[in-house]
C-alpha atoms as one frame of an Amber mdcrd trajectory, in Angstrom:
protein
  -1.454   4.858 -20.995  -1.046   1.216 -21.335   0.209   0.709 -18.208  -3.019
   2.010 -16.594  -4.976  -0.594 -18.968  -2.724  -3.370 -17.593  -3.380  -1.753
 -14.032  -6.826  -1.206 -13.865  -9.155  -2.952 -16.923  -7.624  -6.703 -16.435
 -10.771  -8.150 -14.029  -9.802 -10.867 -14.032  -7.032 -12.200 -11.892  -5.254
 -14.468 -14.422  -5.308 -12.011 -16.912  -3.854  -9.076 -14.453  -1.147 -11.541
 -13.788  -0.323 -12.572 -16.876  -0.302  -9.020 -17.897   1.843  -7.830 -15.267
   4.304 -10.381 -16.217   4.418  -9.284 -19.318   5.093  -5.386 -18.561   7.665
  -6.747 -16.436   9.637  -8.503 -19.363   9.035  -5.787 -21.250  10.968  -3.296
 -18.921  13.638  -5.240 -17.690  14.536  -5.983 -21.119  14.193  -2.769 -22.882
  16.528   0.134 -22.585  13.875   2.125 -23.992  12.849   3.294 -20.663  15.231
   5.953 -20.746  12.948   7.524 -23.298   9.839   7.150 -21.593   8.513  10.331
 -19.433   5.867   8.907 -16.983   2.450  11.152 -15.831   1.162   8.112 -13.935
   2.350   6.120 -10.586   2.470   3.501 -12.639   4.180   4.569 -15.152   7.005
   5.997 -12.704   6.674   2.454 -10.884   7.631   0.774 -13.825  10.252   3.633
 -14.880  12.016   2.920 -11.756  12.134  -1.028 -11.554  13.488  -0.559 -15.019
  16.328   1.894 -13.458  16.782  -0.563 -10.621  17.612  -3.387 -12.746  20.519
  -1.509 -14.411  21.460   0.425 -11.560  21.863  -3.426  -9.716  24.052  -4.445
 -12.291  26.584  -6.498 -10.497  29.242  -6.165 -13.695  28.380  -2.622 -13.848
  26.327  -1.290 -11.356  25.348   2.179 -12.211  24.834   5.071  -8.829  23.046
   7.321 -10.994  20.287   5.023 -12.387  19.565   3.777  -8.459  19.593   7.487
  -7.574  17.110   7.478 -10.445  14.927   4.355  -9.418  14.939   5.928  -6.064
  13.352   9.200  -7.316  10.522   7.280  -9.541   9.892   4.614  -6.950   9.350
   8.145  -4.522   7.475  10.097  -7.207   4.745   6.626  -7.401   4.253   6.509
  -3.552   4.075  10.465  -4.094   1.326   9.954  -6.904  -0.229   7.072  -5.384
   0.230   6.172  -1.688  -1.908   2.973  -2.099   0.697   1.615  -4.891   2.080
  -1.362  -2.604   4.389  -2.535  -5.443   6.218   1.075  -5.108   7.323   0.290
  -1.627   8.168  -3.295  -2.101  10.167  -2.085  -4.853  12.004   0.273  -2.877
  12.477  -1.576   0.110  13.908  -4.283  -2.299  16.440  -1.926  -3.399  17.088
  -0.193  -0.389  20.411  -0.416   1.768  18.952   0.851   5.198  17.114  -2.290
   6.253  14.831  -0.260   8.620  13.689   1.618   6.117  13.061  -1.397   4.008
  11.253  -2.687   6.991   9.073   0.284   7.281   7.998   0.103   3.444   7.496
  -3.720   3.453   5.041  -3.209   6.640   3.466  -0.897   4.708   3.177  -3.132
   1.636   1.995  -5.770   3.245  -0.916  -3.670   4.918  -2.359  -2.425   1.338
  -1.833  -5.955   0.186  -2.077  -8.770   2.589  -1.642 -11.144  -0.049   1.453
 -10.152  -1.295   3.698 -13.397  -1.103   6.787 -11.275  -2.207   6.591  -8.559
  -0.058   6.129 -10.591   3.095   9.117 -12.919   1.541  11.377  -9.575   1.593
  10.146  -8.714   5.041  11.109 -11.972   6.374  14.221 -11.985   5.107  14.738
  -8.406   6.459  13.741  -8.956  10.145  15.968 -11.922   9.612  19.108  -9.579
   8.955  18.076  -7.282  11.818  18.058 -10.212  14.107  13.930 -10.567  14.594
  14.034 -14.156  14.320  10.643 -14.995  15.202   8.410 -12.216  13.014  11.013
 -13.793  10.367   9.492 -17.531  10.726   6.409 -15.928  10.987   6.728 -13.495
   7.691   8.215 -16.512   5.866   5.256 -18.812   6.819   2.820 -16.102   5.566
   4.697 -15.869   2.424   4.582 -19.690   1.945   0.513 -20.082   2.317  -0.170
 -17.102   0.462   2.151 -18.773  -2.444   0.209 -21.916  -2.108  -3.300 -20.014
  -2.113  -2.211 -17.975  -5.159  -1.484 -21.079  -7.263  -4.581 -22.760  -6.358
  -6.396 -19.771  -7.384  -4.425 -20.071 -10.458  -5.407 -23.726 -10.962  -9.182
 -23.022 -10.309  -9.409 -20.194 -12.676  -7.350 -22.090 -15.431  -9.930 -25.160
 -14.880 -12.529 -22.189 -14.909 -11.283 -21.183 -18.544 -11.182 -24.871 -19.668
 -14.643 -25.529 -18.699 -15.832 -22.159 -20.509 -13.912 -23.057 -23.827 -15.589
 -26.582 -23.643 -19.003 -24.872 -23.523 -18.530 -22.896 -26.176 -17.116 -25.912
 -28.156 -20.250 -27.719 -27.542 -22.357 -24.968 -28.001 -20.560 -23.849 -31.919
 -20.565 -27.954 -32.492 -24.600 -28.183 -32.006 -24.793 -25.013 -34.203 -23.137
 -26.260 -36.481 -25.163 -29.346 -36.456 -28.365 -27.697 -36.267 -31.455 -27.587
 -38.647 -32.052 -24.293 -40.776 -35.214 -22.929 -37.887 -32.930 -23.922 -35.373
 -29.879 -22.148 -36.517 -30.225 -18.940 -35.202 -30.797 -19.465 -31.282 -28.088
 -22.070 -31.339 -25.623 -19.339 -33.101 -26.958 -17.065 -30.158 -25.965 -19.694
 -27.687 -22.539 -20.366 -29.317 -21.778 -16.522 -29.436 -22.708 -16.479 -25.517
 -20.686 -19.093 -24.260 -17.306 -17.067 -26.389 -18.475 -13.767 -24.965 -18.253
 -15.779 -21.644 -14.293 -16.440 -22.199 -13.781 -12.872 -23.565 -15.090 -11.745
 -19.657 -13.341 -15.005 -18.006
């Protein structure tokens, strides 16, 4: 499935992101969901945020899709206990804030860096009154944001100085002698191979 491309062949960081992004638009804004019969945690993941969204709709919010989300959300964790998104995703929907707390602790402890999910913990030991693992989730969520677009930064710069490489590298083929041609082509092709991975 594509979803298990976008889950488990983007390497790279950036890519995964920007990829995951993308999914996301692509189920919050298609109704084409309904259609869609999952085999994969993911795929259930993704089946249920897109039930979520409708089911939160504050002009017409919609029991039967949350009962829905609910059920995929479950069916992921059931599939794939490791999925972190799955609980975050159900805690964010949840009304039982303990609950929530229970799935956003677990979240957080198969992804430590999960800015989001210690946001939504925060903000849910704030409701129950935990003041201080509130400041301290909230904190967390804060520096991991920071370190996330720094990594962003440095593997943007990374692709920049790759391209440029491979610029310079096509530019001296080009400019090369008829002998030369051939390891300078080699060269060029090398440094585009090397964005391909990046």
């Amino acid at each position: 499935e594509v979803l298990e491309v976008v889950g488990v062949r983007a390497d790279n960081n950036l890519m995964r992101s920007a990829a995951k992004r993308k999914l996301h638009s692509m189920v919050y804004s298609s109704r084409s969901f309904r259609e869609f019969e999952p085999s994969t945690s993911l795929g259930f993941l993704y089946r249920g945020m897109a039930y979520s969204r409708e089911g939160d709709n504050s002009r017409d919010p919609r029991p039967d899709s949350l009962r829905q989300a609910f059920a995929d959300l479950d069916h992921a964790i059931v599939l794939d206990p490791g999925l972190a998104e799955a609980y975050v995703q159900r805690a964010r929907m949840s009304r039982d804030r303990h609950k929530a707390l229970e799935d956003l602790t677990k979240a957080v402890q198969l992804e430590p860096k999960n800015a989001y999910a210690f946001e939504l913990r925060g903000m849910t030991h704030r409701a129950l009154g935990h003041e201080a693992e509130a400041r301290a989730d909230s904190a967390t969520a804060e520096r991991l944001k920071r370190e996330a677009k720094e990594e962003h930064l440095r593997s943007a710069q990374g692709l920049t100085d790759e391209i440029g490489r491979a610029m310079k590298g096509l530019m001296a083929f080009a400019g090369s002698t008829p002998t030369d041609r051939t390891a300078r082509l080699q060269d060029a092709l090398a440094g585009y191979d090397n964005i391909v991975q990046y």
